[in-house]
C-alpha positions in Angstrom: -29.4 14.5 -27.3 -31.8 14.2 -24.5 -31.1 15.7 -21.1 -30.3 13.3 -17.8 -33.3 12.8 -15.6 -32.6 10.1 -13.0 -34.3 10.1 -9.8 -34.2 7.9 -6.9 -31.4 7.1 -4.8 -28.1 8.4 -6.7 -24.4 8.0 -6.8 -23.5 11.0 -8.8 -22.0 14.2 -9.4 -24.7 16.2 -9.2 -23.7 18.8 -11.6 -24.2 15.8 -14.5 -28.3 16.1 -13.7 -29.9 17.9 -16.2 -26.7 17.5 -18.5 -27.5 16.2 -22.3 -26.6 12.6 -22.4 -25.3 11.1 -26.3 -27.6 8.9 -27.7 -25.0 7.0 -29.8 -21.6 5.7 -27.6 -19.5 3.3 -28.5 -18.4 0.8 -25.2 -17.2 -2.5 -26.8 -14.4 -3.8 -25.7 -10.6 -3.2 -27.1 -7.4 -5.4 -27.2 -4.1 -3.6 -26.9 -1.2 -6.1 -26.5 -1.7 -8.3 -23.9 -4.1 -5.7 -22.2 -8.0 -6.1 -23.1 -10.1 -2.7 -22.5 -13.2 -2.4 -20.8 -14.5 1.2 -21.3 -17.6 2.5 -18.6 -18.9 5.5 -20.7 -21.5 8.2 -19.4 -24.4 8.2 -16.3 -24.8 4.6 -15.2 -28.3 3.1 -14.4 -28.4 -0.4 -13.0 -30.2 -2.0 -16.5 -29.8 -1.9 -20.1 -30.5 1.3 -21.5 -30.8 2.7 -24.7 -28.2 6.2 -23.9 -27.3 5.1 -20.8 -24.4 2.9 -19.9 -25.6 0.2 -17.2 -24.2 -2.0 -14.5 -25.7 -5.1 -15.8 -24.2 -4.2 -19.4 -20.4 -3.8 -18.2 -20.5 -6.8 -16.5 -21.1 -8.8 -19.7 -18.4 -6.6 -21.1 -16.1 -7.6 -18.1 -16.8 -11.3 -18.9 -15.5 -11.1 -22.4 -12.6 -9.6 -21.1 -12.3 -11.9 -18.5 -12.6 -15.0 -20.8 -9.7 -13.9 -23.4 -6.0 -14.8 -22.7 -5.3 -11.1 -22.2 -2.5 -11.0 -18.5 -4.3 -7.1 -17.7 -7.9 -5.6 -17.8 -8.3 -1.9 -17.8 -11.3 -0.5 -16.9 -11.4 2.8 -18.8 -13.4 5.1 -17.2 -15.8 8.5 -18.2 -18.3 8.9 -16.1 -20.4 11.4 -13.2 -21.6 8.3 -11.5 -24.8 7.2 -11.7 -28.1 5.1 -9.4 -27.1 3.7 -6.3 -29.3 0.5 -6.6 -26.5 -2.5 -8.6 -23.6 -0.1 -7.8 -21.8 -1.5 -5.0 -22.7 -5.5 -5.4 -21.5 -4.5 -9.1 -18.0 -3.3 -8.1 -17.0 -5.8 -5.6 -18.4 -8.7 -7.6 -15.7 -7.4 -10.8 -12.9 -7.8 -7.9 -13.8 -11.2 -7.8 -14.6 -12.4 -11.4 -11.0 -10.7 -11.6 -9.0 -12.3 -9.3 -10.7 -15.6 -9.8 -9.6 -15.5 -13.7 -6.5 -14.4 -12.3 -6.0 -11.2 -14.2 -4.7 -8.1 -12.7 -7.4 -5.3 -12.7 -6.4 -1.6 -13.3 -9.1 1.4 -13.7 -7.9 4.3 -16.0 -9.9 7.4 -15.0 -10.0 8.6 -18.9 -11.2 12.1 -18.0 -14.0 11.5 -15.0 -14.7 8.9 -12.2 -17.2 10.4 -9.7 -19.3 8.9 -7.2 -20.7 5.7 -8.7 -18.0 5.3 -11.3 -15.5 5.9 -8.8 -17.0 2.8 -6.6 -16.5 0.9 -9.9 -12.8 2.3 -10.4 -12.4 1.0 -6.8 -12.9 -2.4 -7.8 -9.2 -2.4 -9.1 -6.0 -3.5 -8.0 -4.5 -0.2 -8.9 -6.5 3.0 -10.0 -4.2 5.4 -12.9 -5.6 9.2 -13.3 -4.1 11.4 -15.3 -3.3 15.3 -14.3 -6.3 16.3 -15.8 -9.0 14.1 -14.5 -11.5 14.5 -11.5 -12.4 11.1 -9.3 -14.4 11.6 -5.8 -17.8 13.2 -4.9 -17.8 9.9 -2.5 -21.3 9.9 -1.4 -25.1 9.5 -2.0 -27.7 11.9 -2.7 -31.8 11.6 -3.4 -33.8 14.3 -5.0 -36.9 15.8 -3.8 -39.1 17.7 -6.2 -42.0 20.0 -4.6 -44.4 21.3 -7.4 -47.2 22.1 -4.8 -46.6 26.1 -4.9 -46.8 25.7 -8.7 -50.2 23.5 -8.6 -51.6 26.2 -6.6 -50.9 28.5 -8.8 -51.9 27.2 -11.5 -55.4 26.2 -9.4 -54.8 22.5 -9.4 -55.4 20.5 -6.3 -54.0 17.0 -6.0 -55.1 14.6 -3.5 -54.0 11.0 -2.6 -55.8 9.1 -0.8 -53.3 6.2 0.5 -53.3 3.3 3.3 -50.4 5.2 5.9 -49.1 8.5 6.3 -45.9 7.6 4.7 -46.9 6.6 1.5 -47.4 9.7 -0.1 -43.7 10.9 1.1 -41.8 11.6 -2.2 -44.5 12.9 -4.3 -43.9 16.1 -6.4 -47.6 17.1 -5.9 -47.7 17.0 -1.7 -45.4 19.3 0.2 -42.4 18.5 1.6 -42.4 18.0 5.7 -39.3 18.0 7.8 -40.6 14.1 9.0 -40.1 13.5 5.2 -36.5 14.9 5.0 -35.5 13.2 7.8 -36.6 9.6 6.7 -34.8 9.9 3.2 -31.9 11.7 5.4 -31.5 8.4 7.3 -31.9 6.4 4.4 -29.5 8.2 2.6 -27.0 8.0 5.5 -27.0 4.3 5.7 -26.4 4.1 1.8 -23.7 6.0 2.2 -22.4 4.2 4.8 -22.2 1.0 2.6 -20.5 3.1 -0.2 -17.8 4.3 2.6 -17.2 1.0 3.6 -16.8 -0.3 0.0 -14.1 2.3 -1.0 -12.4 1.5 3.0 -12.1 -2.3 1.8 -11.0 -1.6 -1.4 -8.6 1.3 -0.7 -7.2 0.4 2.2 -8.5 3.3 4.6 -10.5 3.7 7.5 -14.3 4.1 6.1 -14.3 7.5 7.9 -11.3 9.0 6.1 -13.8 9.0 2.7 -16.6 9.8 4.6 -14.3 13.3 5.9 -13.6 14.4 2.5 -17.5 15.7 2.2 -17.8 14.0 -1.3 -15.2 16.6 -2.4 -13.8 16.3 -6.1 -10.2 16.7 -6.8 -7.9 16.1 -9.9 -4.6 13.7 -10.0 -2.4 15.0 -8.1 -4.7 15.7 -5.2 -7.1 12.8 -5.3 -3.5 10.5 -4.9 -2.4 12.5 -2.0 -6.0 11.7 -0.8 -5.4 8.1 -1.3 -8.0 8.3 -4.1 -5.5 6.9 -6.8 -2.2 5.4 -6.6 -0.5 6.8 -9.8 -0.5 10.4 -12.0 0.1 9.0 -15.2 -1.1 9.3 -18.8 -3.0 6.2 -20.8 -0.1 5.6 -23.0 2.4 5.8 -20.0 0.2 3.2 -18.1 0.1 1.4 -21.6 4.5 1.4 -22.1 4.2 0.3 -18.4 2.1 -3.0 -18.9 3.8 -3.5 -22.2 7.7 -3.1 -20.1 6.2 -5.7 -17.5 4.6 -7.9 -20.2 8.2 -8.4 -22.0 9.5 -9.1 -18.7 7.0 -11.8 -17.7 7.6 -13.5 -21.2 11.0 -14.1 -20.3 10.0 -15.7 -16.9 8.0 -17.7 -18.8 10.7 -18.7 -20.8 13.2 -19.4 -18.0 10.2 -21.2 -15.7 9.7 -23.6 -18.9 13.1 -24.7 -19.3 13.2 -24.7 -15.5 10.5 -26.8 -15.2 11.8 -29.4 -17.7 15.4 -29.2 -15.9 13.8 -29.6 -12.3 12.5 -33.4 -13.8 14.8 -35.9 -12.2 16.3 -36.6 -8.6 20.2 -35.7 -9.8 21.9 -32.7 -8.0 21.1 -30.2 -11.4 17.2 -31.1 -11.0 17.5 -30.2 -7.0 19.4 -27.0 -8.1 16.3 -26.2 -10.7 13.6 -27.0 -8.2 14.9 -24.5 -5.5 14.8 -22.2 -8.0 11.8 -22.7 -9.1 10.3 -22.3 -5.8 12.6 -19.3 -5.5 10.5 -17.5 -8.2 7.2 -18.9 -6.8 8.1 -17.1 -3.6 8.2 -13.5 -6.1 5.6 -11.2 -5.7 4.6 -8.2 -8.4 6.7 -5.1 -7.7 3.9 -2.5 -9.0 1.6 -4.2 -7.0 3.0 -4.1 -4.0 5.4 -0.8 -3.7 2.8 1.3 -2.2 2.2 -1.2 0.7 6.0 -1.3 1.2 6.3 0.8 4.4 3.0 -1.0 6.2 5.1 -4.4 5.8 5.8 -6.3 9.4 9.7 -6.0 9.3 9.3 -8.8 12.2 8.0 -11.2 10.4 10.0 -10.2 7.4 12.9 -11.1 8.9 12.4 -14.7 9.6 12.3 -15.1 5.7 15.9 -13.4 5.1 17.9 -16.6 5.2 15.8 -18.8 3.1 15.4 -15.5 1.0 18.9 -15.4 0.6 19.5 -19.1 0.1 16.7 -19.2 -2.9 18.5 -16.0 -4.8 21.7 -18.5 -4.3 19.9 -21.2 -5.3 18.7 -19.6 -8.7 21.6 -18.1 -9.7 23.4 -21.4 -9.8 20.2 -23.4 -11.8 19.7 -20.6 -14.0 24.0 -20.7 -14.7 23.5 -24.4 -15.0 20.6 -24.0 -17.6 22.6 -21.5 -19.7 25.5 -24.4 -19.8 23.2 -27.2 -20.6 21.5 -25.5 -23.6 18.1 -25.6 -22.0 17.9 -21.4 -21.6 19.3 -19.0 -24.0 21.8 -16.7 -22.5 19.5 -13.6 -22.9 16.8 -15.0 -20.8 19.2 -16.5 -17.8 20.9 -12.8 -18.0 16.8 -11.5 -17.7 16.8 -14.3 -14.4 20.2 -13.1 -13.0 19.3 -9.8 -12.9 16.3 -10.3 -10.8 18.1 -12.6 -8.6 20.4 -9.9 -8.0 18.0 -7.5 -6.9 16.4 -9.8 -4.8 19.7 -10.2 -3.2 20.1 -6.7 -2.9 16.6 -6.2 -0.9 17.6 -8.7 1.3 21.2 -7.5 2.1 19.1 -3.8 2.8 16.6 -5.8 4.8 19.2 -7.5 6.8 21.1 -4.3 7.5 17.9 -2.5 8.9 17.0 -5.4 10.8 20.1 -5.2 12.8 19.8 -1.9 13.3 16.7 -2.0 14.4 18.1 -4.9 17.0 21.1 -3.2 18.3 18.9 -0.3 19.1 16.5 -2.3 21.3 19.7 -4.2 23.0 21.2 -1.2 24.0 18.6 0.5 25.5 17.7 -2.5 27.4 20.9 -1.5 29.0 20.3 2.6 29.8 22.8 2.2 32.7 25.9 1.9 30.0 28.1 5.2 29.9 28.2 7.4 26.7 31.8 6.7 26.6 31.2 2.8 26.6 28.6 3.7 23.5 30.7 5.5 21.6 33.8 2.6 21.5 30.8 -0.1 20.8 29.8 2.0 17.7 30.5 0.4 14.6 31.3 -2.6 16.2 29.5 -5.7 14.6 26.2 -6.7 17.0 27.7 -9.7 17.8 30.3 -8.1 19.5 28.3 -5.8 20.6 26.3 -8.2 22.7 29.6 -10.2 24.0 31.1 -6.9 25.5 27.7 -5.9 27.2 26.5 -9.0 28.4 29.8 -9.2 30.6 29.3 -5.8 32.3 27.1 -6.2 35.6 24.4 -4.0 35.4 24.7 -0.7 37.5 22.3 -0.9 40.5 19.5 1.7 40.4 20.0 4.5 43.1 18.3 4.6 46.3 17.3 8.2 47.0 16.0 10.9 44.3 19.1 13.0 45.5 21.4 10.2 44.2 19.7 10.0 41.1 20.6 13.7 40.2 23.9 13.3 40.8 26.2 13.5 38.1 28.4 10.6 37.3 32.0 10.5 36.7 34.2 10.5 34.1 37.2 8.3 32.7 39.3 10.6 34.0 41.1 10.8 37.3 40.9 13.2 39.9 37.2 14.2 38.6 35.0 12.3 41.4 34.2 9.0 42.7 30.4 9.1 41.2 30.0 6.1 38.8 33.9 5.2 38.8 33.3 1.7 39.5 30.5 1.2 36.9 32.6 3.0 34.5 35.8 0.6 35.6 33.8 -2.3 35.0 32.3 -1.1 31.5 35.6 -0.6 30.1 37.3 -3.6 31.8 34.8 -5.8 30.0 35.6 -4.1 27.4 39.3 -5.1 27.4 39.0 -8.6 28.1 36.5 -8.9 25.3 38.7 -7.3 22.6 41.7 -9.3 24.2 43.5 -6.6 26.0 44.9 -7.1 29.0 45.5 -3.7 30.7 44.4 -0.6 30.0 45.3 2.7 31.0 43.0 5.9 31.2 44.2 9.7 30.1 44.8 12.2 32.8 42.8 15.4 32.5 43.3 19.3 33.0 41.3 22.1 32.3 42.7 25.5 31.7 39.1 27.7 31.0 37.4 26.2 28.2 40.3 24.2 27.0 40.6 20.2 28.1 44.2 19.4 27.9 45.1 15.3 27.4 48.0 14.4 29.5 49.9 11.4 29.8 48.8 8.3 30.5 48.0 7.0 33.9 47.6 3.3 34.9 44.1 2.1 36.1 43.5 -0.5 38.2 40.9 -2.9 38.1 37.4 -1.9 38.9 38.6 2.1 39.6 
């Protein structure tokens, strides 16, 4: 083994530097199902190496994978990190060859992802650590050896003669200057600042939230409740996983082929196929998309609920009709079914909290309504809601701030004249809107803390 010396601008742990490096690692590629394996071993430099595993050398690994019939690539990753120079155009560029081959792109932090590998990790769709594994160290460093208090000692004398004062910055034999630290501290700032921006595009964070964590490491469990990765899970639990979502894609398959040959034709059971065909086009990937469930525009969702709604409908009734035909065995329309029943099931949830959502905003549109008036229009359907409140007047706003303080009245007789008419008018609207043509309000006594209802006394209209 030989030690690792790399200089320059680095994106690395830096506890790797000096480390012995393996001269002998195996990185080909591996095929596990339908998921093809790209493994990023060891300190990465940007060229072919002879110990060292290189950007230019996983890309032609990533192509391979790329190029087979395999649904998944996992990037399986071991590594501190590595030069700066490649990294970043590296990454971004295997987001692309990925999503242009159309194959989803998970990384697999297989021990260690820091710095470097960690900007390559962030090139997937989804990044899976395990409870013990490290990611982060988010950042960029450059090394500055000074050898001049050892030269003198040892009586040498270096001098370099050179064309500005800034080209002998760097050089072990001439001391470092402050003017020197701060040019490579600028330069190493607006490195950084591309590596921030990199992981913010990728992640889905503000570049500074990466740039706060001080190119901290953390394991799993942390580095997820950083944002870092998305799941704590084991390789052969992210393997079952793709394998689980594999068998289920194989049955879509199935069911969109039979589909596809039902949908040919203008009769009523090739309309009925063809709606639900586009009703599984409008499916998206679960897995992909459950951690970006709460930052959804529930506006905008909404719009979709009916034809949502009339799709799941739609493909229940093609995938039935398949089944009958003979063009779908029953195992694969009950593998359909099911999903069209969950879809129906999100949208019944989504339509639930929409309304919620809307009878919240309608009534306090309205803040002049009485808490009496609320509490009878609770549990009514929104509809109804809107019916009943739409026929009250709205109360006019007081004049003076001493008539705003005042308290209002009550339903109940003999307690004060403040807000009776409002009140009234509430509850007569009320009436007529539930089909009830008088209505009579209960008289009131106190006796100390106890409310005592008496009989009923008749209300006119408007009191």
């Amino acid at each position: 083994m030989k030690q690792l010396m790399l200089t320059g601008l680095l994106a690395i742990d830096p506890s790797a530097l000096g480390e012995p490096v393996p001269e002998v690692v195996d990185r080909s590629n591996e095929r596990i199902g339908d998921v093809a394996i790209v493994k990023i071993r060891g300190p990465l430099d940007r060229h072919a190496s002879a110990s060292l595993d290189s950007y230019d050398a996983i890309a032609a690994r990533f192509d391979e994978a790329c190029e087979s019939d395999a649904r998944t690539i996992v990037l399986r990753i071991h590594s501190p990190g590595g030069v700066v120079f490649g990294c970043f155009d590296g990454a971004r560029d295997l987001r692309a060859r990925a999503d242009k081959s159309g194959k989803r792109l998970i990384a697999f932090v297989d021990g260690q992802a820091c710095s470097a590998a960690y900007a390559y990790a962030c090139a997937a769709h989804m990044i899976v650590a395990p409870m013990a594994s490290v990611v982060g160290s988010i950042g960029v460093l450059d090394v500055r050896v000074d050898q001049s208090a050892l030269d003198k000692a040892m009586g040498l004398r270096f001098e370099y003669v050179t064309s500005g004062a800034l080209k002998s910055y760097g050089h072990a034999h001439v001391p470092v200057t402050d003017a020197e630290i701060a040019a490579k501290q600028e330069i190493v700032n607006s490195m950084a600042a591309v590596f921030f921006g990199l992981v913010a595009d990728m992640r889905g964070k503000p570049a500074k939230h990466f740039q706060g964590l001080q190119a901290k490491v953390m394991h799993g469990p942390e580095a997820k409740a950083a944002g870092l990765v998305d799941r704590v899970q084991t390789f052969d639990e992210l393997l079952a996983s793709l394998a689980s979502q594999g068998a289920t894609m194989s049955k879509y398959a199935e069911a969109r082929a039979a589909l596809e040959e039902a949908a040919k034709g203008d009769d009523e059971e090739a309309k009925r196929a063809q709606r639900a065909l586009a009703a599984m086009d409008e499916e998206k990937d679960e897995s992909a998309e459950s951690e970006d469930d709460e930052e959804k525009d529930e506006s905008a969702e909404s719009e979709d609920d009916e034809e949502k709604d009339e799709s799941a409908a739609s493909a229940a009734t093609a995938a039935t009709a398949a089944v009958s035909s003979g063009t779908v065995s029953a195992s694969t329309a009950g593998g359909l079914a099911a999903r069209v029943n969950e879809l129906g099931a999100e949208v019944a949830q989504l339509k639930r909290s929409n309304e919620s959502s809307e009878r919240r905003t309608f009534l306090a549109s309205r803040p002049d309504l009485s808490k009496d008036l609320l509490k009878v229009l609770d549990g009514k359907p929104l509809a109804e809601v809107k019916a009943i409140v739409n026929a009250i007047p709205k109360a006019k706003a007081p004049k003076h701030a001493a008539s705003a303080a005042t308290v209002g009245g009550t339903r109940g007789e003999g307690q004060g004249d403040a807000g009776g008419e409002t009140a009234g008018t509430e509850f007569d609207a009320v009436d007529a809107a539930m089909g009830v043509r008088a209505l009579a309000s209960i008289g009131t006594k106190r006796e100390g803390d106890t409310v005592i209802l008496g009989a009923p006394v008749a209300r006119k209209k408007g009191a």
